[in-house]
Backbone bond lengths (Angstrom), bond angles and torsions (degrees), N, CA, C in turn:
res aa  C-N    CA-C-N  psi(-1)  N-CA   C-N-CA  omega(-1)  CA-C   N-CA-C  phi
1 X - - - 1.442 - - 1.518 108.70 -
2 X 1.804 117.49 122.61 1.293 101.38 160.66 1.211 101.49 -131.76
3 X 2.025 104.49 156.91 1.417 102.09 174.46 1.588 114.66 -65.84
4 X 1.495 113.05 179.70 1.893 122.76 166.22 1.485 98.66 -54.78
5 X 1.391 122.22 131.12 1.770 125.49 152.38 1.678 101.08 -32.44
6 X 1.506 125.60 -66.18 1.311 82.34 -170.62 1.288 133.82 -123.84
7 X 1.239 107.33 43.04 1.803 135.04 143.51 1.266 109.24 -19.07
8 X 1.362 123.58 -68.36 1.496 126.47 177.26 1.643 127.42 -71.42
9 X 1.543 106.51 -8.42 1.346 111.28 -175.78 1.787 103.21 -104.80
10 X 1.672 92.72 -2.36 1.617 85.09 -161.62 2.097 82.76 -102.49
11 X 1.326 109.62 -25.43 1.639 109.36 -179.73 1.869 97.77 -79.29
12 X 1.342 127.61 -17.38 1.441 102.66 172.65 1.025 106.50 -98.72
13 X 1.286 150.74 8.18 0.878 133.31 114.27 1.976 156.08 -40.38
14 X 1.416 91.98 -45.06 1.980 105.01 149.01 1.350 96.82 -64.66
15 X 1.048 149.28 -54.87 1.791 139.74 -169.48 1.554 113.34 -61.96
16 X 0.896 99.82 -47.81 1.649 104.63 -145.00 1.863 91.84 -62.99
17 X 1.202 137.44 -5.16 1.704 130.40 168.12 1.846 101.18 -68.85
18 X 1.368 92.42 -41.34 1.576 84.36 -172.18 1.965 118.80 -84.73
19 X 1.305 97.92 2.88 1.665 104.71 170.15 1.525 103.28 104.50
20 X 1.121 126.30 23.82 1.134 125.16 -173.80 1.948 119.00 -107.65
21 X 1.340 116.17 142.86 1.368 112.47 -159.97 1.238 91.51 -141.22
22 X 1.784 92.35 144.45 1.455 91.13 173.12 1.301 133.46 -92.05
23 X 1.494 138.41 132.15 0.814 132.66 -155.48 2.049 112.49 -112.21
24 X 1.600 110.17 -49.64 1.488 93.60 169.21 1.819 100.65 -159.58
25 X 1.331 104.18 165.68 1.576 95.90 160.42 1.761 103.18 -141.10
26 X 1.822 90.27 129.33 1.753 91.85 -174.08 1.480 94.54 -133.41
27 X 1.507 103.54 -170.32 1.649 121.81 -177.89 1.742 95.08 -79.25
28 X 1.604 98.24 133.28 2.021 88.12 173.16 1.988 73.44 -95.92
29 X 1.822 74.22 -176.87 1.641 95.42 -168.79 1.823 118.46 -80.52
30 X 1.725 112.30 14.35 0.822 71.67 147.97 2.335 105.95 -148.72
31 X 1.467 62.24 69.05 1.854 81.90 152.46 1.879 94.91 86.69
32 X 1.355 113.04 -7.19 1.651 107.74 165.36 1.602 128.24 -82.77
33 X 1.387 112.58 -153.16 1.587 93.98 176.65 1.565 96.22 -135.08
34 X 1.652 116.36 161.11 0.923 107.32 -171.81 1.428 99.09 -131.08
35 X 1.141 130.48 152.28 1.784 132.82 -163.76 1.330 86.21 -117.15
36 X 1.472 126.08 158.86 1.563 114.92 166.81 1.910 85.85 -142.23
37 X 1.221 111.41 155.11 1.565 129.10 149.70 1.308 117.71 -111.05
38 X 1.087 116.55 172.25 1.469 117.75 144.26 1.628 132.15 -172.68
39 X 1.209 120.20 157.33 1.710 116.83 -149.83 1.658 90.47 -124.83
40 X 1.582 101.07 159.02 1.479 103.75 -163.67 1.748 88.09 -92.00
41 X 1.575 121.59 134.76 1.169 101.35 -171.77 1.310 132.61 -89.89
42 X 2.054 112.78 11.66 1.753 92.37 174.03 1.392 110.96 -97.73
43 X 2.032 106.22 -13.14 1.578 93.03 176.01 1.652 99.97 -77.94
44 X 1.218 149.66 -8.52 1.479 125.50 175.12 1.249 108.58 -68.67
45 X 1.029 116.96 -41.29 1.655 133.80 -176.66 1.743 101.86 -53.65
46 X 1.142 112.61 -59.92 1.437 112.77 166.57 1.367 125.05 -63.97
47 X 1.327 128.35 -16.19 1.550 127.56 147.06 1.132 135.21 -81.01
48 X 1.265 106.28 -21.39 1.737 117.89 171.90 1.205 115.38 -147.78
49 X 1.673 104.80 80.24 1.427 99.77 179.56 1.576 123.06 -96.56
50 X 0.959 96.60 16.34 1.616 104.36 174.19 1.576 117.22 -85.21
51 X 1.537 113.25 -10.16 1.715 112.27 -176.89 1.517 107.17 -80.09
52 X 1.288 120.36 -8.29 1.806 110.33 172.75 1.333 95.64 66.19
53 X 1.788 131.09 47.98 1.109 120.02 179.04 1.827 101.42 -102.18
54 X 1.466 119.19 -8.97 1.374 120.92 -172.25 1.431 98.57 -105.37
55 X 1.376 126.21 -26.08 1.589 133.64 146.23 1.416 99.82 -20.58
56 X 1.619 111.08 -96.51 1.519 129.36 175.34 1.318 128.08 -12.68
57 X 1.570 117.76 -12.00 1.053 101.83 -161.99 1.799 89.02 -143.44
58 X 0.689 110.97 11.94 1.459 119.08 -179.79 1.244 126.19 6.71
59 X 1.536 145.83 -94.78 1.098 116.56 -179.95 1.582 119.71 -98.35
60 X 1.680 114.13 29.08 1.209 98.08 175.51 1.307 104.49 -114.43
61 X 2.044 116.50 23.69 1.231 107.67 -165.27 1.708 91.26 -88.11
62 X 1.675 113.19 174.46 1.527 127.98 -20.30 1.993 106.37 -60.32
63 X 1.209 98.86 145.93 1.751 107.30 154.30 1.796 90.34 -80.51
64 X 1.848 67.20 -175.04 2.073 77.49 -177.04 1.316 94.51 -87.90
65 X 1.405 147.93 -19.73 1.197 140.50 -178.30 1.676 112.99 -170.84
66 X 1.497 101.71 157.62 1.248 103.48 174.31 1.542 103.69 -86.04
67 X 1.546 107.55 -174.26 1.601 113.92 -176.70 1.323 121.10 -154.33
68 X 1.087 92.87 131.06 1.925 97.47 -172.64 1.441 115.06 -106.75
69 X 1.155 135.79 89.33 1.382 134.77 -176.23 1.585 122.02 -97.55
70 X 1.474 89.27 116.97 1.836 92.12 174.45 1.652 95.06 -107.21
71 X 1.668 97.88 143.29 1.711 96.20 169.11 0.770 101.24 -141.35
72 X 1.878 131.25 158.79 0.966 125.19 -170.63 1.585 118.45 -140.10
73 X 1.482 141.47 86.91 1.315 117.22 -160.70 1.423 136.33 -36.68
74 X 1.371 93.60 -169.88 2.010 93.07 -172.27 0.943 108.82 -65.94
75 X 1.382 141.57 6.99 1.273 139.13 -154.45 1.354 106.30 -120.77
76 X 1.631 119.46 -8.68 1.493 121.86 -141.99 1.002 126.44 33.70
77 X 1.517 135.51 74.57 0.924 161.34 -179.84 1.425 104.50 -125.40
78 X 1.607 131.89 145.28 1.161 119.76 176.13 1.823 115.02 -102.25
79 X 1.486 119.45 140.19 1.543 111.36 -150.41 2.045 77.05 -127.42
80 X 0.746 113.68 -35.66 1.875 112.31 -168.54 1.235 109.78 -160.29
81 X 1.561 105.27 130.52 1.241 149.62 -168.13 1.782 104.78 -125.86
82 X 1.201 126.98 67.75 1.323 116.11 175.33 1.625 107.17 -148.17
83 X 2.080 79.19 162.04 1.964 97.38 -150.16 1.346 89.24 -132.94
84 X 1.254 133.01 103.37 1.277 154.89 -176.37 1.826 101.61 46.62
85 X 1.319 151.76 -109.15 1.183 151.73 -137.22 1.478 77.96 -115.13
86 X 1.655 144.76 -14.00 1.515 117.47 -159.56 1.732 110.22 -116.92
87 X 1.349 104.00 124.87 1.021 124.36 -170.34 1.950 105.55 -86.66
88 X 1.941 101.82 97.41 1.331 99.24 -164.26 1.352 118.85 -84.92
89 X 1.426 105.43 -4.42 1.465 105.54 170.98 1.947 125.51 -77.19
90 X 1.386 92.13 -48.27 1.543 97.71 139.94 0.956 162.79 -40.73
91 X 1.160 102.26 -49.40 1.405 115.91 153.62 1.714 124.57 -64.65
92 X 1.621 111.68 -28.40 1.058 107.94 170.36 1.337 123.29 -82.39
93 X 1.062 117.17 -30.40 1.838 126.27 167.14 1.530 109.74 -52.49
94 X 1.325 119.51 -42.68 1.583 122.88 178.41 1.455 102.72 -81.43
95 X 1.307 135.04 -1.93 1.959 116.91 -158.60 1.953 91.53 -141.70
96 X 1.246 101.75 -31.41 1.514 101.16 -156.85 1.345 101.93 -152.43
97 X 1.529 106.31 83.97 1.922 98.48 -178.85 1.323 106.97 -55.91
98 X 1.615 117.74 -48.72 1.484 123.24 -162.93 1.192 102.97 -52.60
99 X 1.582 131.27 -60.01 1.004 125.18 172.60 1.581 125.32 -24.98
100 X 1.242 108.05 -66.17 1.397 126.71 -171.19 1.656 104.18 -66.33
101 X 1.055 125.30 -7.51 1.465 116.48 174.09 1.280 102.60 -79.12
102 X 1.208 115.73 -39.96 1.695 128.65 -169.75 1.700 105.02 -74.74
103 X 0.969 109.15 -24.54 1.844 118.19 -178.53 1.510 114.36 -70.46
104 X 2.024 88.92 -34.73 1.866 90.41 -157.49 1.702 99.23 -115.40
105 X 1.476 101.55 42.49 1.595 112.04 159.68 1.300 127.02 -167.64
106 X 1.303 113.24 166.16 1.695 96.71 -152.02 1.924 95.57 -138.56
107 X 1.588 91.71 23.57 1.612 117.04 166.10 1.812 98.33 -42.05
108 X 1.404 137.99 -63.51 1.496 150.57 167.37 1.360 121.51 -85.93
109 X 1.579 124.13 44.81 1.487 92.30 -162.85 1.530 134.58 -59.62
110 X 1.344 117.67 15.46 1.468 100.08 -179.23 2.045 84.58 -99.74
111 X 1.215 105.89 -31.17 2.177 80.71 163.35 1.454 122.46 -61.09
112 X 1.311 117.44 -12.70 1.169 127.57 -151.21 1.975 78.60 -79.88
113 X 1.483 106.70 -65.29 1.524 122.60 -169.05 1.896 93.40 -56.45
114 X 0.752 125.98 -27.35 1.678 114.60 -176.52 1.266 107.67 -61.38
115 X 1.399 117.41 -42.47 1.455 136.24 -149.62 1.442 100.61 -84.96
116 X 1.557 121.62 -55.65 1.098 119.89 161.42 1.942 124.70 -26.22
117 X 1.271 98.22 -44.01 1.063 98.57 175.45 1.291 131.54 -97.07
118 X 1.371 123.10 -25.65 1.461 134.43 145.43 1.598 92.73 -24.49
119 X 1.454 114.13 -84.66 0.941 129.85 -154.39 1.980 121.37 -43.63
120 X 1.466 104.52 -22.99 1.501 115.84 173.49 1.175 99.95 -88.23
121 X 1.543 137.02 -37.00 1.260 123.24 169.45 0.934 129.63 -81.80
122 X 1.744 123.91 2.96 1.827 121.26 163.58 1.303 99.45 -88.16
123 X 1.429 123.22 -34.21 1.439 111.95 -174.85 1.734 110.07 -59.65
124 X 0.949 103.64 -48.48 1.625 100.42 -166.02 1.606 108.00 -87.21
125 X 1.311 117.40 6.64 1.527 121.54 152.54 1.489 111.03 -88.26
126 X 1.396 131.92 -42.00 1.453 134.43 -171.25 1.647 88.41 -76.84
127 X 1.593 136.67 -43.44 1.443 119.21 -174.79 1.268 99.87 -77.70
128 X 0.952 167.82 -19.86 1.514 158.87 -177.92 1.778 103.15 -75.85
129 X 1.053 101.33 -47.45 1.614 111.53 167.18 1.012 136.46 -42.90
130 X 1.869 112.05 -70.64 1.644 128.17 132.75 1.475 118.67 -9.00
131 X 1.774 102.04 -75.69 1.295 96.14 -169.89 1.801 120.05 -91.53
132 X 0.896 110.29 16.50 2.102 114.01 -168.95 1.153 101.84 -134.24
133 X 1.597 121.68 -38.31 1.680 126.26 -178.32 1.774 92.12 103.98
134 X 1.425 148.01 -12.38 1.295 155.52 -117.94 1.536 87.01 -113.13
């Protein structure tokens, strides 16, 4: 299974507002692919400090980075969408079906990469909300 060439240039691009870089795409272990990002974690923290992501990690924060993992089975199919503790596929099935239709197929992948990123910026608008009322 490989993703489109530029699947990954068209998702670092949806990322890269929120600090995110791309870092690699390989085989996970079991026979899918795995995309990785990652954001330096005190400037995210200073852009979005409302996700309780330096909370989370309490006294071993800072890590060297946060991490954004898309994976996708052998099938190219997409199986995980997650950005440190938040599970974005989940979250979109419970908050935003539409969304999540667009997450959990790779029928368009450069919609596929939009959504991804939609999808980090509804989350951290609906948690700011949740938690501030904002």
């Amino acid at each position: 299974m490989e993703i489109p060439d530029d699947y990954t240039d068209a998702l670092t691009d949806e990322l890269a507002p929120y600090g995110f870089e791309f870092v690699s795409v390989g085989e996970d272990e079991e026979g899918g692919i795995a995309v990785l990002f990652d954001a330096e974690p005190e400037s995210f923290v200073r852009a979005y400090p409302g996700l309780g992501i330096e909370e989370s990690y309490g006294s071993a924060w800072p890590p060297d980075s946060l991490e954004l993992w898309v994976k996708f089975d052998a099938l190219g199919d997409p199986i995980q969408i997650d950005f440190e503790t938040i599970d974005l596929l989940s979250w979109a099935a419970a908050m935003d079906p539409e969304l999540h239709d667009r997450l959990n197929t790779m029928t368009e992948p450069l919609d596929h990469a939009v959504a991804v990123g939609q999808a980090l910026g509804r989350f951290g608008n609906w948690f700011n909300q949740e938690l501030y009322g904002q």
